[in-house]
C-alpha positions in Angstrom: -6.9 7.0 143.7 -9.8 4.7 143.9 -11.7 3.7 140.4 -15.4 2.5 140.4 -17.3 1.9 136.7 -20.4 0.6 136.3 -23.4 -0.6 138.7 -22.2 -0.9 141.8 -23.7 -4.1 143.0 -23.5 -4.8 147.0 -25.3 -8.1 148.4 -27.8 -6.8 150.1 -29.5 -5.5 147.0 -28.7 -8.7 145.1 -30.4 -10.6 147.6 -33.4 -9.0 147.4 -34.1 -10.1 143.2 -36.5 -13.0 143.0 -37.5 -14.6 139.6 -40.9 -13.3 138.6 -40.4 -9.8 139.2 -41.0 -7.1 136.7 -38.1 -4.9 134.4 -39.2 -2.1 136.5 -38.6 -4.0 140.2 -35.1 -5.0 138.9 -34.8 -1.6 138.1 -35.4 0.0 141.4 -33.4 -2.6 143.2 -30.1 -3.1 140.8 -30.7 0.4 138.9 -30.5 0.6 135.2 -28.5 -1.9 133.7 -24.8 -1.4 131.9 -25.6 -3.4 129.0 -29.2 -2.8 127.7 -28.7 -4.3 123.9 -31.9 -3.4 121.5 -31.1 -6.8 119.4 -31.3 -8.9 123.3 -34.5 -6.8 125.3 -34.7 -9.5 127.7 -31.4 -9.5 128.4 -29.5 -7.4 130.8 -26.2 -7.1 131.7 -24.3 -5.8 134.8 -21.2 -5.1 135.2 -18.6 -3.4 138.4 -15.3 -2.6 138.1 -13.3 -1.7 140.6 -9.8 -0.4 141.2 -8.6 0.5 145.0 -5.5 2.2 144.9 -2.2 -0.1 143.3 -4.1 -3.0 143.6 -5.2 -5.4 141.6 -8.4 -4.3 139.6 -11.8 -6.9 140.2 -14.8 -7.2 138.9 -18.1 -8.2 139.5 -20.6 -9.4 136.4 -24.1 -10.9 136.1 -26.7 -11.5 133.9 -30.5 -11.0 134.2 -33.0 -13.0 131.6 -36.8 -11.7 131.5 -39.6 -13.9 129.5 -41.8 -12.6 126.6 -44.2 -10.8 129.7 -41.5 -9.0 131.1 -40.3 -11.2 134.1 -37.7 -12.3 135.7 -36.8 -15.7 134.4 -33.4 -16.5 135.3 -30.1 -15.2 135.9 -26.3 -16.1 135.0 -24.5 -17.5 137.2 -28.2 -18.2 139.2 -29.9 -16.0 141.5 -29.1 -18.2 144.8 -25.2 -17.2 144.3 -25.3 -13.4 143.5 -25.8 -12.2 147.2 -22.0 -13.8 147.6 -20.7 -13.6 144.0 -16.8 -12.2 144.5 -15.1 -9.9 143.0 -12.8 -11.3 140.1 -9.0 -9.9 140.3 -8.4 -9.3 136.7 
């Protein structure tokens, strides 16, 4: 049986974030983040886990940085690598 958690996260959607946008443009692009921490608001965390069968599990994580107005400021690892970012075997 196949096991998905968290925001699934394909590169086509990736692709599409661009620094400056708005919480709410992230939103409808990425969806609602995994990690939304009250003490870190401009902070958000995504996470996919994934687990096909007796394979190995992988994941797939990111981080998105917003600025006092609510942009998009930066992300971890940087936005030009998250339309290819692979999927981590654990």
């Amino acid at each position: 049986m196949d096991i998905n958690q968290g925001n699934i996260l394909d590169d086509d959607k990736m692709a599409q974030l661009k620094l400056g946008m708005s919480k709410e443009q992230v939103r409808f692009i990425v969806g609602t983040p995994m990690l939304d921490d009250m003490f870190h608001a401009n902070r958000w965390d995504y996470i996919y886990f994934h687990k096909a069968g007796k394979d190995a599990p992988v994941q797939r994580k990111f981080a998105l940085f917003f600025d006092a107005n609510g942009k998009l400021e930066r992300s971890e690892p940087p936005l030009s690598e998250l339309p290819t970012l692979p999927l981590n075997t654990l």
